[in-house]
C-alpha positions in Angstrom: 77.8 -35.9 138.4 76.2 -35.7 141.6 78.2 -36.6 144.3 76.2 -36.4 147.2 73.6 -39.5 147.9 70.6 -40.1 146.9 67.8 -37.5 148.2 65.7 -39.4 150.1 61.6 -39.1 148.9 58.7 -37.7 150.8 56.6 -39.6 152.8 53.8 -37.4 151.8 51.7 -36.8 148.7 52.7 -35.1 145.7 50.6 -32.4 144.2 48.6 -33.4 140.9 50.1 -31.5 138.4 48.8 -28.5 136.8 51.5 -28.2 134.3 52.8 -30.9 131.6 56.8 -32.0 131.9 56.5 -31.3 128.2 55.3 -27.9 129.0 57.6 -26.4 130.8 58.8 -22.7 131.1 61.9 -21.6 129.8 64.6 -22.0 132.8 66.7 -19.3 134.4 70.9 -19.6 133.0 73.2 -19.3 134.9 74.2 -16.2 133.0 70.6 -14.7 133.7 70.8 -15.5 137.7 74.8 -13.2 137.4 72.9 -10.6 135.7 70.2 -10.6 138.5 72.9 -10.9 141.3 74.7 -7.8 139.6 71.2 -6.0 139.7 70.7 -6.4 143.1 74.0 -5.4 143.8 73.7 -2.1 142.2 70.7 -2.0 144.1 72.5 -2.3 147.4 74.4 1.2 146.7 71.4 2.6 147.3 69.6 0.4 149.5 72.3 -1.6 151.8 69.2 -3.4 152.8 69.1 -5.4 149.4 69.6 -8.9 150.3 71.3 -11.5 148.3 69.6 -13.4 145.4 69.4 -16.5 147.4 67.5 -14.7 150.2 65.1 -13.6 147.6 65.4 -17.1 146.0 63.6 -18.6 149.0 61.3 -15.6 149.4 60.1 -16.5 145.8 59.3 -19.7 146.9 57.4 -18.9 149.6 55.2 -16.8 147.4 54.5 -19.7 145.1 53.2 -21.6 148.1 51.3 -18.7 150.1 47.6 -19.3 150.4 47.3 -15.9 148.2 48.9 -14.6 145.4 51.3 -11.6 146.7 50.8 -8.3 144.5 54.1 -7.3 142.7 54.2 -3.6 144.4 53.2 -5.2 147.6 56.2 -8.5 147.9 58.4 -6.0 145.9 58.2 -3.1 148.9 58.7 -6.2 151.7 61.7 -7.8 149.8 63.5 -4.6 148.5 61.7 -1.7 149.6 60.5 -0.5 146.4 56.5 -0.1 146.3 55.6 1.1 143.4 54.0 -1.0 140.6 55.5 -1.0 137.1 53.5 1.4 135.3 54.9 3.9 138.2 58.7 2.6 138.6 60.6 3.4 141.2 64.1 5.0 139.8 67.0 7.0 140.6 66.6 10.7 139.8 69.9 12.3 138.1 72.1 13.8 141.0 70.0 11.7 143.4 72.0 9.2 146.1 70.5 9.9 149.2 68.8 6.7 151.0 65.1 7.7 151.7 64.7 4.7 154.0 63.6 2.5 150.7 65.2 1.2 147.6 65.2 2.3 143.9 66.5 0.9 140.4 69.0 2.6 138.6 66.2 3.4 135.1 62.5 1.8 134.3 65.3 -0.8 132.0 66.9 -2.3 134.6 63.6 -2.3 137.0 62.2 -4.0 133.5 65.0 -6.6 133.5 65.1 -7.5 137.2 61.3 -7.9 136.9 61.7 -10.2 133.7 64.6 -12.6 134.9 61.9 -12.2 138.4 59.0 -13.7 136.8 60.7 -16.3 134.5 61.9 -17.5 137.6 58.6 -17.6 139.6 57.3 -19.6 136.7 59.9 -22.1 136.8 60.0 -22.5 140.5 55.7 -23.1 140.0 55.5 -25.4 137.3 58.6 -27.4 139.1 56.7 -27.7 142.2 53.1 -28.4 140.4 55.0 -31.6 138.8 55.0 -35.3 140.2 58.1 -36.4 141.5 60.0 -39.4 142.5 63.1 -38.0 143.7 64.2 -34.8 144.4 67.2 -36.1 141.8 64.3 -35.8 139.0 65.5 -33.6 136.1 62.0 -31.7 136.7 62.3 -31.1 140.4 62.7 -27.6 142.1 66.1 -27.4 143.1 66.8 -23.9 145.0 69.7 -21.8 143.7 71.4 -21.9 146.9 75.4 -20.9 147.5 77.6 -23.5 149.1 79.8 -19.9 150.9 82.1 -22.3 153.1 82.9 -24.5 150.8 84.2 -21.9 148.8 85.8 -20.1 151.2 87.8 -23.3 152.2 88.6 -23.5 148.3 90.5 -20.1 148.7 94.4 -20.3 149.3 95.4 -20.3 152.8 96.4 -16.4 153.2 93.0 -15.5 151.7 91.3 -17.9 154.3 92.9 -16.6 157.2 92.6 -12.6 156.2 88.5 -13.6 155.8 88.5 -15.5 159.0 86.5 -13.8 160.9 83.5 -13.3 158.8 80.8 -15.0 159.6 79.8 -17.6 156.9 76.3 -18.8 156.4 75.5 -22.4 156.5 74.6 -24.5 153.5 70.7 -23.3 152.5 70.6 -21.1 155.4 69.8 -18.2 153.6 67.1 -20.3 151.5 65.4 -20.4 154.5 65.9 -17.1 155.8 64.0 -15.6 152.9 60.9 -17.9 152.7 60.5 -17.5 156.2 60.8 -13.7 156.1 57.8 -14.2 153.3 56.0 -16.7 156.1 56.1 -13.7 158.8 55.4 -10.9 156.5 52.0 -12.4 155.7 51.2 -14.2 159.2 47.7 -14.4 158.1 47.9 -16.4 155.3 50.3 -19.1 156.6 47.8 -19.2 159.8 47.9 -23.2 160.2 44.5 -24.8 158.6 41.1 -25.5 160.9 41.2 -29.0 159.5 43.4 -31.1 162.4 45.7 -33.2 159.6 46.1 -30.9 157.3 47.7 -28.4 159.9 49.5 -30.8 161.4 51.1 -31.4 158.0 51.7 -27.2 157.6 53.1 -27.3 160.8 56.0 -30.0 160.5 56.2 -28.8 157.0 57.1 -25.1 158.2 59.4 -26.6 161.1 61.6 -28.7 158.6 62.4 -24.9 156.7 62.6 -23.2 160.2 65.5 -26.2 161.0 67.4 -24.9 158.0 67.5 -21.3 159.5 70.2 -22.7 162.3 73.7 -22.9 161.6 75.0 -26.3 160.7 77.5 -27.3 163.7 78.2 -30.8 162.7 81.5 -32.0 161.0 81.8 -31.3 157.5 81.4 -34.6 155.6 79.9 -33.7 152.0 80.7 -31.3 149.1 77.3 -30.5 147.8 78.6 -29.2 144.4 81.5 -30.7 143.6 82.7 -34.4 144.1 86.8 -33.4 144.8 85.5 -30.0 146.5 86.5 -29.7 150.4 83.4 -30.8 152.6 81.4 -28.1 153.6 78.4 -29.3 155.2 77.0 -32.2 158.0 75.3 -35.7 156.7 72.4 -33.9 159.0 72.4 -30.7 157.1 72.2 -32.3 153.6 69.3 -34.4 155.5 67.1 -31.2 156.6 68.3 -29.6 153.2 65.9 -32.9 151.7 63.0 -32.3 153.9 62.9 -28.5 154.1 62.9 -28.9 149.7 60.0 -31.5 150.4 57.9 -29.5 152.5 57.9 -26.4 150.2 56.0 -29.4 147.6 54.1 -30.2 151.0 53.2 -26.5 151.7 52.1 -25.9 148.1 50.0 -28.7 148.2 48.4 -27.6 151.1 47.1 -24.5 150.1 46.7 -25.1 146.2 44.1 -27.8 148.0 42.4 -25.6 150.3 41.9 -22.5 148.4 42.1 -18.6 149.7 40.7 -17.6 152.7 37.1 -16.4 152.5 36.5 -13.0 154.5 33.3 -14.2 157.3 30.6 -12.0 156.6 29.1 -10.4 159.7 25.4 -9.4 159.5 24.5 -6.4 161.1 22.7 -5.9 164.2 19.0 -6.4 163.9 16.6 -5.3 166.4 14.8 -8.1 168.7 11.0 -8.3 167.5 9.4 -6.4 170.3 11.8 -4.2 170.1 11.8 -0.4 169.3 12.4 -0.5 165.1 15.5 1.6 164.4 13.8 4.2 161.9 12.4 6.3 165.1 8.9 5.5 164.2 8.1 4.7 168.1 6.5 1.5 166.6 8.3 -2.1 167.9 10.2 -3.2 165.1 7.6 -6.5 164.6 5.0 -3.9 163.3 7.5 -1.1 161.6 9.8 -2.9 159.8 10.1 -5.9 160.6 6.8 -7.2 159.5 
């Protein structure tokens, strides 16, 4: 049971749908998103850089939306520093720890696996967010596999709390929004804001809303997101940008799913003025050489 309130709907359209509820991809266990998490941790031995599945959580999601799709080796040498496509996998070699300044999987298995559990996800998040909606409470809405760390942290016995106490602890979603923004400024150009004035103003306040969720949350603690008898751990105003940042990543992929890719300008070259010397050397204007 859900205890917080309803989710309040968009204001804006929802994208047609381009896959069937009956349709849908398989969807990421729990189990699945540990053995990720543990991935990425081994990872991080390596590569302290290797951020935390919910940072790459909302960097998937921005990569659903983006006005182009993001090659694998490309996203996978922004998010974890590891360039190399899978025919050519980046891996540890035996007796090898030292950080090179990017990251590596353990074997081609484990790059295999992250890669799997990767993609199941991407389609799950796609086909979620390609899908009518009423309410982000729909069964086939995108929910974000997001952490809820002070909650948890205020579910530890006292002694524990205080010997943790001065780590800092991320807001509700605030890492969500870390990572699909650090997918927005990776690839300025394709989340420039649309020539057509509505649509743009619609990417704008859509891309604001996420931005909001980037802040801490300073208001009093009044909701448990995931459990009904847990301590509160987050602001009735967090929970409300929560709702519209998860809107505006439908709003965002609407946007762009509507408008297409971007269409390089083709620049035609310089041609000579008609009474002008033609460029072949002939000494001839370029009216009566080539041009004619």
């Amino acid at each position: 049971m859900n205890p917080l309130p309803p989710i309040p709907k968009s204001t804006r359209s929802i994208p047609v749908p381009a896959v069937a509820p009956g349709d849908l991809p398989e969807a990421v266990t729990a189990d699945q998103f540990d053995e990720i998490d543990a991935i990425l941790d081994d990872l991080r031995t390596r590569y302290d850089e290797t951020p935390q599945w919910e940072f790459c959580e909302g960097f998937l999601a921005a990569l659903v939306c983006c006005r182009r799709p993001i090659a694998q080796p490309e996203y996978l040498d922004v998010l974890l520093g590891i360039g190399e496509g899978i025919d050519s996998p980046s891996v540890v070699s035996e007796g090898d720890s030292a950080d090179d300044g990017g990251g590596s999987f353990a074997d081609a298995a484990q790059r295999a696996r992250f890669l799997q559990i990767w993609d199941q996800r991407y389609a799950e998040v796609l086909a979620a967010l390609d899908i009518p909606i009423e309410s982000l409470e729909d069964e086939t809405a995108y929910h974000p596999e997001v952490m809820d760390v002070r909650g948890a942290m205020a579910s530890l016995p006292e002694a524990e709390r205080v010997e943790l106490s001065d780590e800092p602890l991320p807001a509700f979603a605030q890492v969500w929004a870390l990572g699909f923004m650090y997918a927005v400024e990776a690839w300025p150009e394709e989340w420039a804001e649309p020539s057509d004035k509505k649509a743009a103003k619609w990417h704008d306040v859509a891309l604001q809303s996420i931005v909001a969720l980037t802040e801490d949350d300073e208001g009093k603690p009044e909701l448990s997101p995931f459990s009904e008898g847990g301590p509160p751990s987050m602001s009735m105003d967090r929970f409300n940008a929560f709702a519209d940042a998860v809107w505006s990543v439908y709003d965002l992929r609407e946007i762009w799913r509507g408008i297409g890719p971007r269409v390089e300008t083709l620049r035609r070259a310089d041609v000579p003025g008609r009474n002008d010397p033609c460029y072949c050397g002939s000494g001839k204007k370029y009216k009566k050489c080539h041009g004619a």
